[in-house]
Structure formats: structure tokens, C-alpha cells
Steps between C-alpha positions, in 0.01 A plus 500: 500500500595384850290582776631707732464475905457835729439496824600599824627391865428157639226725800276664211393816608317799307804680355627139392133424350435791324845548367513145338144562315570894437893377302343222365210730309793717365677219444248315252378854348870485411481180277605262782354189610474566912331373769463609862543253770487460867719331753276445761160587627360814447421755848172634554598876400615390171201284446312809577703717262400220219157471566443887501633497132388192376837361389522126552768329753834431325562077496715349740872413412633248685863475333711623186668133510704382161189216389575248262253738261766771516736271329526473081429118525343280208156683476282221301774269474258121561381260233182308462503162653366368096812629379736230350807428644671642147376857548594485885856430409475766197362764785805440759756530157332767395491660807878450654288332806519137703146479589158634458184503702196276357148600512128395372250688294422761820883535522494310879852361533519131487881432525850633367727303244835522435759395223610260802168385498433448118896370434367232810195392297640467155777245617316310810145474412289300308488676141205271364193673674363802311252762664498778290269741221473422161682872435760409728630176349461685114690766632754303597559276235408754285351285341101527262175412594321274285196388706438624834220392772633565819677824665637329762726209443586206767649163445798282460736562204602207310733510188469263215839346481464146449444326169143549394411186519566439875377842594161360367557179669588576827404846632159610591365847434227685690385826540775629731759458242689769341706320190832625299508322187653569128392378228371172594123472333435181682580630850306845410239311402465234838575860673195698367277156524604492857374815604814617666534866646740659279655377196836731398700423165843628477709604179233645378354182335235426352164331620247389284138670485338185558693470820403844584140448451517214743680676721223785534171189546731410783584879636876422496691773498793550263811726390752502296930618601773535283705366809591178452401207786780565718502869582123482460507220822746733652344783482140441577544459870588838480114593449360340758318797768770655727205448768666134491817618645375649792592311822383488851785634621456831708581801312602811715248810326543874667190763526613861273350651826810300691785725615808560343731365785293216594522327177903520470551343840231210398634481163852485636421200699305254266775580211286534165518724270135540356138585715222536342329784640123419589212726653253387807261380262756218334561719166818505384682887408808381327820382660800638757839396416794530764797571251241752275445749798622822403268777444319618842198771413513628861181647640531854443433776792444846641528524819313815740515615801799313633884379364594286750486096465365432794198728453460327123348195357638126541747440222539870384897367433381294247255759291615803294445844681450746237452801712428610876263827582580536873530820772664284790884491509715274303495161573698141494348424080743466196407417208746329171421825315403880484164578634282788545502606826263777608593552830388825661464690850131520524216375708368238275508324176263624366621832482786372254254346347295784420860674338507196284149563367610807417872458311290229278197754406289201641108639595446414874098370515338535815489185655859478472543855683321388716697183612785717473402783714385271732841339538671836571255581697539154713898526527534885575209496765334735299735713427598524897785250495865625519579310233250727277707721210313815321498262239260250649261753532541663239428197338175445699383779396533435099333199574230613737383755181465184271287283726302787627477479857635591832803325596470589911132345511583197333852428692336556797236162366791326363689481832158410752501217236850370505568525892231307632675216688117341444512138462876409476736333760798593705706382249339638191566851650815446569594333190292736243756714442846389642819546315855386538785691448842396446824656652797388423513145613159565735189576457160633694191532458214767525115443461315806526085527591291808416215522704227738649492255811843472650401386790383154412800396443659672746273352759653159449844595390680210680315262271679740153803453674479171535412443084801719385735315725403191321536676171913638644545136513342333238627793242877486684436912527727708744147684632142528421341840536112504498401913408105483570455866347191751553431671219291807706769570755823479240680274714545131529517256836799219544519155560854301459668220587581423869886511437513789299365768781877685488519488144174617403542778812823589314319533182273778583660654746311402788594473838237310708366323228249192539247298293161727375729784434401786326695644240374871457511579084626208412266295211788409224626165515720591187642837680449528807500133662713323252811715506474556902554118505768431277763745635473301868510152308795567281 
């Protein structure tokens, strides 16, 4: 079963967190295969929220990119380098291909050969040298063993073709010779004596016992073909070790880890058809060819907490989304198919969650609660938020009575531990939790701060401004809005960017409005800030 992906928004916060891990636990008690991921790093609150239940931190995802190991290629398709050049051109019959990885006995690739590449040998090369296994030249002469010595098998073929008498006369055999001979006693005889490598008789004739009995003092080797000398000299090159083959030549090999769209536009310039397909470590996984590449197992995914693309993952156009559990509005995503889409006007995501628990009969244990309750909690301010329905807290409730404890108390933790500003820059505030938002052919962006100590950053607001002006140009937004929001007084303080005074005085309604200013009740990004902005931008 394919793993599945969940996770949320590219600025991980606690509803995005929890959600992921809460859907993924239903998920798998389900019978799927899920996983919760991250986009990013996680904030301090949610870090706290994890520690106090003892769940562990969900792995980063970096992308949902189409890999080369998303595509149906030739799983297992290589061949040992001791192979014989016969069963190499079997394999690439067999298997409809051109070419075919080759490996040694740990499976490290060593080289690729083609039917170019053996067609090349068998008509320009020297067909006299022999470095082969015993098996390997039986096999393919099909021939008997009679007396064997050696498994592996190196010389020069020689075939007994001259009358006997001037065979004896005027050739010399050592013990690098490999002989084809019929029936000629004499010259099986001088052969044996001689000591050579490999003696092979063809049309299945006879040798004497005599001859064989000399021919094991003098470990020569010897079997017996019904081929006769011709095909037998023709086809014995065709044992030799594929490893013999192999050239110098550079041979273009792609990582399964590689993306999808990276290998087409290499591929598309070098022009071949086959890659072998070879790990860091040099071992070979099979084989990638061009004109075979239909089947794409897309990375499946279930997205929270968001349903916009700019919010996602890199490469979410190239994965599957199976389903989207969100309570912001409707975004910019399609999909190629019918989804589920849970899409509901409450505080957080985890109170949908908590309904999907429920329609699937699905125990909630406490840990999970407690990640879950911890991410309404986070989102709706507990429970203060404008953006809070009876349903979030009547869902806070439910799961307050199954981990046992007071929800006010333990909010009231959770936030001192997620708005510290304690040990991060400028630019990590600002950039903790910023979102873009499209409009039409714009966009802007908003990055909202909860803290206890406002004044911090207030106290050096022209250096904020300063940061989110970069960010207007570097992410080609319309305006940046930075909402530093204080939990205790329900109301959140403004910085923007320099040329958007008007518009952002427009936006709330404000007549004399400057930088530092405080909006009384406002603390929703999603409700309150969000829509204020887009009415003046369209």
C-alpha cells in the first residue's frame, strides 16, 4: 500500500501540527499507510504542545516531486558481469529491450551493453580469445562434459582443419589452447599430450578412453557437441564473459532519488534510450528507459490546514491529493479527480477532525486529545477568538473529559511558551508565521506575532518595517501587513508597508492611521485581518 503524505501549511503552526498527527492516527487505525509531515520548522508553542504529551516531531518534507522511484521502470533488470554474451542477447530478446545494466557479485554497476554493442563485437573483434566458465561455454554449445579441471576457461581457440599430418607438423600447442577437432585420433592425441586448456569434439564423436585417461594426468579439460566444427567456432565466442564487452566509454547512470523533470530534460539532450539507474553507493536498481515511461505512482497526499498552492509543498502539481481537511476559505488547488473535501466554518482543524473520529467509531487516546485540544485551543485563542463556533468548544470540552485536565490552566502554559520572542531574530519573527494570499492577479501578505511583550517589537518598529518591505519586493506582494497580537488585551498592533498607509487606513476604517497601531478586538488573521485587506486590494 502506498504511503500516504498529510501535512499542513508551508509556516507549521499548532493547529497545522496537531491536525497532521491527530488525521494521520485515524487514518492508519483505518487500514491506511500515513505519515505526518512538516514543511518547515516547528514554533516553540507547538514544540511545547509535543513535549507535554510525549508525541514525537513529525519528519520534515521537503517536496512531493515526481522521482525517478515513482516511475514503473525495470526494477532488477542488470546481469552479472560472468554472464556470457549468449544469455545477454537471450535477456534483451526475451525482454523486448536494447540494453541492460551490468553488475558484479555485490550488484555495483560496472557498465551497460547494448545489442549495438554485442552486434559491434561479433563482426569487428577478434573472435579467437576466450575468457569464460566452464558452464558457460557447455551451455552454449550445449555440448557434455567429459573431464573437467578448471571452472574458468581462458585461451585461444584453434580448430583442427588441416590434414592431420601437418597439424602435427606445424602447430604448437600449450596450455592456453582451446581445440575443435572431429574425429582425428592423432590430433586428439598430440592435443591431450600437449596439455592444452580445453579440448571440445564436435558431432558427437567419439574419443578413445586411453586418450581420456591422458587427458586427466595432464588436467585437460574436455567436452563433447553434437555441433559440428563450424557452428561450434561460431558460436563459442558467444560464451566468452559479457564483462569483456564493457568499454571505457562514459555511460550516463541517474539516482531513483533524481527528480522526475530533471531526468527528461538530461535525457532529452544526450539522446539514448536506456540508463541504468544506480544508488550513491555504485549498486545498480534496474534500468530507466525513455520510450517505456508510462506509469507514474504519484506521491499520494492529504493536505490540512490550508488549500491554497502557495501555502503547500514544492511540487504538490505533480503528487496525487486524495483529500483536503481545511476551515480557511477555498483556495487556487484543483485536482484531475474527485476529492474529499472537508471544508468547514470553524476555528480550527482540529475540530473537524474530532467529527471525523467520530463518523468512523475511531477511539480518541489521550495523547492524541491532547494534541488536538491543544490546536483548537492555539487557533481560537482559547476559545476567545471571533473566529470560535459553539462547536469548537464544544469540542474542547469532549476532549478536555478524556485527557482529564483543565483546559484554561494549561492554555494559559501553552501560550507563555509559544510567544517568547527569546532567542530568535528580526527576521525569524517576522517570517514565523507569514502567509500570502492571492487576489485575483495580486497578492499580499500577512505575518501575524502573538506575544505577551508587544512592546519589544514595537520599540524598534522601523527596523520590522524595514524586513517586510524587503519581503513586498522579493515576494512581488501588493502589501505586507505585520499583526503583532496580545493575547491579554484581545487586540493586535500594526506594522505595514511604507506605501500602503491609505490602503491599509482604508481597510480598517481608520482615519489618522500610522505605524504601531492598535487594532482594538482584532486577533484573526483568517477573519478579521484577511478579509479587511482583500476588499481594498481587489
Amino acid at each position: 500500500m502506498d504511503k500516504i503524505f498529510i501535512f499542513g501549511h508551508k509556516k507549521p503552526d499548532t493547529d497545522t501540527v496537531t491536525s497532521s498527527i491527530a488525521l494521520s492516527y485515524l487514518k492508519n487505525k483505518l487500514g491506511y499507510n500515513s505519515e505526518a509531515r512538516v514543511l518547515g520548522p516547528i514554533n516553540k508553542e507547538t514544540k511545547f504542545v509535543l513535549d507535554y504529551f510525549k508525541v514525537k516531531e513529525p519528519k520534515y518534507l521537503n517536496d512531493v516531486k515526481l522521482q525517478l522511484k515513482d516511475l514503473n521502470y525495470h526494477r532488477n533488470y542488470f546481469l552479472n558481469e560472468n554472464t556470457s554474451v549468449s544469455d545477454v542477447y537471450n535477456f534483451l530478446m526475451d525482454k523486448n529491450i536494447t540494453g541492460i545494466p551490468i553488475v558484479d557479485s555485490n550488484n555495483k554497476f560496472k557498465g551497460l551493453v547494448t545489442l549495438k554493442t554485442i552486434f559491434k563485437e561479433l563482426l569487428n573483434s577478434d573472435q579467437t580469445l576466450i575468457n569464460t566458465s566452464f558452464d558457460n561455454l557447455t551451455k552454449v554449445l550445449k555440448a557434455n562434459t567429459l573431464v573437467k579441471f578448471d571452472d574458468e576457461i581462458e585461451g585461444n581457440i584453434l580448430a583442427a582443419t588441416y590434414r592431420s599430418t601437418t597439424f602435427l607438423e606445424n602447430l604448437k600447442l600449450d596450455n592456453k589452447t582451446i581445440l575443435i577437432v572431429g574425429d582425428r585420433h592423432s590430433v586428439i592425441e598430440y592435443a591431450v599430450n600437449s596439455g592444452i586448456k580445453l579440448l571440445i569434439i564436435v558431432g558427437d564423436n567419439e574419443i578413445k578412453e586411453e586418450h581420456i585417461e591422458i587427458a586427466r594426468k595432464n588436467k585437460v579439460n574436455i567436452i563433447r557437441t553434437s555441433l559440428d566444427s563450424f557452428h561450434t567456432a561460431k558460436l563459442i565466442g558467444l560464451s566468452n564473459y559479457i564483462k569483456n564487452l564493457i568499454t571505457e566509454d562514459s555511460i550516463e547512470t541517474f539516482d531513483e532519488n533524481d527528480y522526475y523533470d530533471d531526468f527528461l530534460i538530461k535525457s532529452s539532450k544526450l539522446g539514448h534510450n536506456n540508463y541504468p539507474i544506480i544508488d550513491k553507493k555504485g549498486i545498480c536498481h534496474g534500468l530507466i528507459r525513455i520510450t517505456e515511461i508510462t506509469e507514474k505512482n504519484r506521491k499520494k497526499c492529504i493536505l490540512v490546514d490550508h488549500n491554497e498552492a502557495e501555502q503547500s509543498v514544492l511540487g504538490l502539481d505533480e503528487a496525487e491529493i486524495l483529500e483536503i481537511v481545511d476551515h480557511h476559505k477555498i483556495g487556487d488547488l484543483t485536482t484531475n479527480q474527485p476529492i474529499n473535501f472537508r471544508n468547514m466554518t470553524v476555528g480550527s482543524t482540529n475540530t473537524i477532525i474530532y467529527s471525523l473520529y467520530k463518523e468512523s467509531k475511531i477511539e480518541i487516546p489521550k495523547e492524541i486529545a491532547g494534541l488536538m485540544i491543544s490546536g483548537i485551543l492555539s487557533d481560537t485563542l482559547a476559545l476567545t477568538s471571533p473566529t470560535t463556533t459553539e462547536l469548537d468548544k464544544f469540542t474542547v470540552n469532549e476532549l478536555s473529559r478524556i485527557i482529564g485536565f483543565d483546559y484554561t490552566k494549561y492554555a494559559s502554559e501553552m501560550f507563555k511558551a509559544g510567544t517568547s520572542l527569546e532567542g530568535k531574530t528580526k527576521e525569524e519573527i517576522v517570517n514565523e508565521d507569514i502567509k500570502i494570499f492571492p487576489v485575483e492577479d495580486k497578492k499580499f501578505a500577512v505575518s501575524q506575532v502573538f506575544t505577551l511583550n508587544y512592546e519589544e517589537i514595537l520599540n524598534e518598529k522601523d527596523k520590522y518595517i524595514e524586513i517586510i518591505e524587503e519581503i513586498k519586493i522579493n515576494k512581488e506582494c501588493e502589501l505586507v501587513l505585520l499583526c503583532v497580537t496580545d493575547i491579554i488585551k484581545n487586540g493586535s498592533y500594526i506594522l505595514y508597508t511604507k506605501d500602503n498607509e491609505e490602503q491599509i487606513g482604508l481597510a480598517f476604517n481608520i482615519k489618522d492611521i500610522e505605524q504601531g497601531y492598535y487594532l482594538s478586538g482584532y486577533v484573526s488573521r483568517k477573519k478579521q485581518l484577511v478579509p479587511n485587506i482583500m476588499d481594498i486590494i481587489k
